[in-house]
ZADO-779583 format. One record per residue (C-alpha): residue number from 1; residue in one letter; x, y, z. Coordinates in steps of 0.25 Angstrom, whole numbers, padded with zeros to 4 digits. Layout:
N
NUM a X Y Z
...
***
This chain:
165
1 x 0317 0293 0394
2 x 0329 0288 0396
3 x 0338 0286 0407
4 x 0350 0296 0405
5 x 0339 0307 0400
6 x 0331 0303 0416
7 x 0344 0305 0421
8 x 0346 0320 0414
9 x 0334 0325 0418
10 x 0335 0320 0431
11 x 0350 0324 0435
12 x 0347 0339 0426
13 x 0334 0341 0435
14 x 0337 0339 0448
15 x 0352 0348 0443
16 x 0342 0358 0437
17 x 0334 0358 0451
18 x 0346 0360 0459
19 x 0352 0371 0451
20 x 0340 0378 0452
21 x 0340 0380 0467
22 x 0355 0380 0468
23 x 0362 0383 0457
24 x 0372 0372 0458
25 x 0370 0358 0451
26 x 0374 0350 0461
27 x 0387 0340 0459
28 x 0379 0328 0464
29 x 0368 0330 0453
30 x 0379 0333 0441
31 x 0387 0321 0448
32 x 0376 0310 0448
33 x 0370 0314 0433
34 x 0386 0312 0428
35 x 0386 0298 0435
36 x 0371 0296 0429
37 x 0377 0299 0416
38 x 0386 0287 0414
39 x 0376 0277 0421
40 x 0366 0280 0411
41 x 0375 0277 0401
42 x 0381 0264 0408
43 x 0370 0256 0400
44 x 0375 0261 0385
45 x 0389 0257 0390
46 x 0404 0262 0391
47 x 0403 0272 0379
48 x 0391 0277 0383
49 x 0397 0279 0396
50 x 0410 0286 0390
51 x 0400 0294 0380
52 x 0393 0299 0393
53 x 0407 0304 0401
54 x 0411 0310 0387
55 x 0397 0320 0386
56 x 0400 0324 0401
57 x 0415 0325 0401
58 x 0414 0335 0388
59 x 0400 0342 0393
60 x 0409 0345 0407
61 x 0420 0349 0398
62 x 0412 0358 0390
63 x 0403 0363 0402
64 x 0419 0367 0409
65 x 0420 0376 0398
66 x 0406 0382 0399
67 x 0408 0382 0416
68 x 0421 0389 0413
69 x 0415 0400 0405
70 x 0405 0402 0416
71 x 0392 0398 0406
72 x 0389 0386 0417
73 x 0390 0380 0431
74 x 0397 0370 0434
75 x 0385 0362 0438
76 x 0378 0363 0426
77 x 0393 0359 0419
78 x 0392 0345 0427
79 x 0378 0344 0423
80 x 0380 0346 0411
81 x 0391 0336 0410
82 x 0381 0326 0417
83 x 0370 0328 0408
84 x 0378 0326 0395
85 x 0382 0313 0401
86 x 0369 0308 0402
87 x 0366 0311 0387
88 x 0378 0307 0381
89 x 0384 0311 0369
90 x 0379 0314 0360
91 x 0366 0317 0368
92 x 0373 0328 0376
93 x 0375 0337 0364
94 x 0361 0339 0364
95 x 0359 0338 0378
96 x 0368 0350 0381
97 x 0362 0357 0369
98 x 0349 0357 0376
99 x 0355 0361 0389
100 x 0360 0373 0382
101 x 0348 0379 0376
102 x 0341 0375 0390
103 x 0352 0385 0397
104 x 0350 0396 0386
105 x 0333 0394 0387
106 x 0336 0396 0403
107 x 0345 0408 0401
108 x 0336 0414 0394
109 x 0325 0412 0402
110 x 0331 0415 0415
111 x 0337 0428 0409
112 x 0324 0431 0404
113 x 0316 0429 0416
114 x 0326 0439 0425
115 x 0326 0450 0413
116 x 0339 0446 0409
117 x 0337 0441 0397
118 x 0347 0452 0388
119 x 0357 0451 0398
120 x 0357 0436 0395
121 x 0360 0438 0380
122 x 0371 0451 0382
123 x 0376 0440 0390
124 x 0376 0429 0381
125 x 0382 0438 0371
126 x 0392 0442 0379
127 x 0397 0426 0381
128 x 0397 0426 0367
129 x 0406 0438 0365
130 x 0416 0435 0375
131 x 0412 0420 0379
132 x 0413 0424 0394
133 x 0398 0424 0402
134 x 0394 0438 0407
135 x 0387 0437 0419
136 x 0377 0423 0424
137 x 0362 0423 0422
138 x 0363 0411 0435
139 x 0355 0400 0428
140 x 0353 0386 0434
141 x 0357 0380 0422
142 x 0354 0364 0425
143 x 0339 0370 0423
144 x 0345 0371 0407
145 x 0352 0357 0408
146 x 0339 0351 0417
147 x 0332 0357 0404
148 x 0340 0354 0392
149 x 0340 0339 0399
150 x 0325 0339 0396
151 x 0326 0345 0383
152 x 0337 0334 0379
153 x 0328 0324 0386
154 x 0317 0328 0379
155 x 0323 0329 0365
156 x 0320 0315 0360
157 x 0305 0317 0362
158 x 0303 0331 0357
159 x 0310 0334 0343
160 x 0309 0349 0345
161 x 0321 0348 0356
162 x 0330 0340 0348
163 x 0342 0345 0341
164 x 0343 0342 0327
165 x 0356 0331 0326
***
């Protein structure tokens, strides 16, 4: 396993087990895997580096915009952020693609688990329709990065979990 994919699991983890009792992601966690990102990329050289600022300055970007319409917190944004950094581009496509089914498999099974499944989907419909949330379902969501991160991590040993390029 590689270096930057040790440092994912290990800054998504200890986010994921923090969000869980909390639910917050603490700054010191988001703060140190942004400052991970660009050492583990210090080795492959300047435009590594300016690749790896790149895929966290346009996750943040995007991530504002999801923030904004209320779909995330602001802790999962910077971890987000964080996390694409550590991959690099083009790796964190793929990595924020996993994360994104990780979050709906969570959102279904946590709505699932407090009978609230069909709310869940008149809700989703309802952001479709109108592209404003209607209501929360409170989800530690840096569980569903924490699990897209292995699933990313994963990828390069189990073909199944691989997009097709």
């Amino acid at each position: 396993m590689s270096a930057p994919t040790i440092v994912l699991l290990l800054a998504t983890f200890a986010a994921a087990a923090t969000d869980v009792r909390s639910r917050k992601i603490p700054n010191v966690i988001t703060a140190c895997a942004a400052v991970a990102a660009i050492a583990v990329h210090v080795p492959a050289g300047p435009a590594a580096i300016a690749t790896c600022v790149l895929a966290m300055a346009a996750a943040f970007l995007a991530g504002s915009v999801a923030f904004s319409a209320g779909w995330f917190g602001g802790g999962d944004v910077k971890l987000i952020a964080a996390c694409c950094g550590i991959a690099g581009f083009p790796a964190a496509v793929w990595l924020v693609l996993d994360i994104l089914i990780a979050g709906a498999v969570l959102a279904l099974v946590t709505a699932a688990a407090r009978g609230r499944l069909v709310a869940l989907v008149r809700s989703t419909a309802a952001v479709a329709a109108r592209g404003t949330p209607v209501g929360e379902v409170p989800l530690p969501y840096a569980v569903a990065i924490a699990a897209g991160s292995i699933a990313f991590a994963a990828a390069p040993l189990v073909p199944s979990l691989r997009f097709p390029q």
